[in-house]
C-alpha positions in Angstrom: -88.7 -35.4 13.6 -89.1 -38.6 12.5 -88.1 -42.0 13.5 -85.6 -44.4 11.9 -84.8 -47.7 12.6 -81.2 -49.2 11.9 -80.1 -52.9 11.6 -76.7 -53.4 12.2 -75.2 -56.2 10.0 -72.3 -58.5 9.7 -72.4 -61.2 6.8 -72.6 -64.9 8.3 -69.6 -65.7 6.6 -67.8 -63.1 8.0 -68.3 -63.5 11.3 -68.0 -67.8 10.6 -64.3 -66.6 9.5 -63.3 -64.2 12.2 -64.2 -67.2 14.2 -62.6 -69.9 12.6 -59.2 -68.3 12.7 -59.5 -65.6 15.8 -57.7 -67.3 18.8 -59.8 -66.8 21.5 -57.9 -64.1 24.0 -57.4 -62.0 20.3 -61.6 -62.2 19.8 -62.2 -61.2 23.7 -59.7 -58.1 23.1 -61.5 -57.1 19.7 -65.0 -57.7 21.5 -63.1 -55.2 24.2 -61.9 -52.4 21.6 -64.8 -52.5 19.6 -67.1 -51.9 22.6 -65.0 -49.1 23.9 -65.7 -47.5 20.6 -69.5 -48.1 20.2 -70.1 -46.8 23.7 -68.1 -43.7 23.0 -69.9 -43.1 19.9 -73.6 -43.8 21.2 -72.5 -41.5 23.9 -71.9 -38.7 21.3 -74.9 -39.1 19.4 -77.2 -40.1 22.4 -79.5 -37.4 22.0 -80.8 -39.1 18.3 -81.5 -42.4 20.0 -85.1 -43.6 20.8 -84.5 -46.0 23.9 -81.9 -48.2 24.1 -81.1 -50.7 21.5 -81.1 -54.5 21.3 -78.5 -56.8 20.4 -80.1 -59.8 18.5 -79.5 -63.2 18.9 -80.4 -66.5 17.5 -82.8 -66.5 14.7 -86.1 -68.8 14.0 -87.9 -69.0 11.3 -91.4 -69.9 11.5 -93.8 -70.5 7.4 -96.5 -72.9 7.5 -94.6 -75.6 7.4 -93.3 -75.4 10.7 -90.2 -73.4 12.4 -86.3 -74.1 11.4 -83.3 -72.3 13.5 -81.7 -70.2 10.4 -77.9 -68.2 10.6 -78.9 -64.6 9.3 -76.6 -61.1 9.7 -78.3 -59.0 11.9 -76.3 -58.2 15.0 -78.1 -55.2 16.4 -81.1 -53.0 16.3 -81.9 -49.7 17.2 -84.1 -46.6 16.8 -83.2 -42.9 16.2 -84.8 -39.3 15.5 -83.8 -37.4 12.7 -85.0 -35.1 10.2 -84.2 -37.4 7.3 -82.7 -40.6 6.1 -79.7 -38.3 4.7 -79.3 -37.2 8.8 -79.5 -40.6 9.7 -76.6 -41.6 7.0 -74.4 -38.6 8.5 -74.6 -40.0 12.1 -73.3 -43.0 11.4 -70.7 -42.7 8.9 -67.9 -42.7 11.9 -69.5 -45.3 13.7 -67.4 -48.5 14.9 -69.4 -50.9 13.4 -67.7 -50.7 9.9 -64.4 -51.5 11.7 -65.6 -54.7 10.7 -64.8 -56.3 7.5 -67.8 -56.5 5.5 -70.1 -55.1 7.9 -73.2 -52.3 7.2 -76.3 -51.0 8.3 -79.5 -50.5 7.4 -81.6 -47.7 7.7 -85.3 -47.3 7.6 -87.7 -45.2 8.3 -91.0 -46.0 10.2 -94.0 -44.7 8.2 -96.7 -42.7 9.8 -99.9 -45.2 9.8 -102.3 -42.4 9.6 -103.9 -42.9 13.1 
């Protein structure tokens, strides 16, 4: 098998949008619905997951000339085993996360270092 990780992504101005013109009781029920959804799908597919996964939060960018706090897309993170990236694609074409406008994932796959 080998290992795969996936970044789940929503575009910054997506999710500025959703924000700007979601009352706040109509985003806690989406957050809700959407959550329902993801747990019953990583429930059905728990058997391909490495660990659990990570939501990501705030992003900071450090170069050498110092560190800046920068708005990126990446929501989420996780790890899975498959045979291939193909495998990987097939898992996840039901899976919640495109319920959001705009959303996708991305999927790579961790190289073997040759130790």
């Amino acid at each position: 098998m080998k290992k795969f990780v996936v970044i789940y992504r929503v575009p910054a101005e997506t999710m500025q949008e959703w924000k700007s013109k979601t009352p706040p009781e109509e985003m806690k029920k989406q957050g809700e619905e959407l959550g329902v959804k993801m747990m019953a799908w990583t429930k059905k597919n728990e058997k391909s997951f490495v660990g659990q996964g990570l939501p990501l939060g705030k992003n900071t960018r450090v170069t050498s000339a110092g560190a800046q706090a920068v708005t990126n897309d990446l929501n989420y993170m996780c790890v899975v085993e498959a045979e291939s990236a193909d495998a990987v694609v097939a898992m996840f074409k039901d899976n919640p996360h495109f319920d959001i406008p705009t959303s996708y994932v991305d999927i790579m796959e961790v190289p073997h270092m040759g130790m």
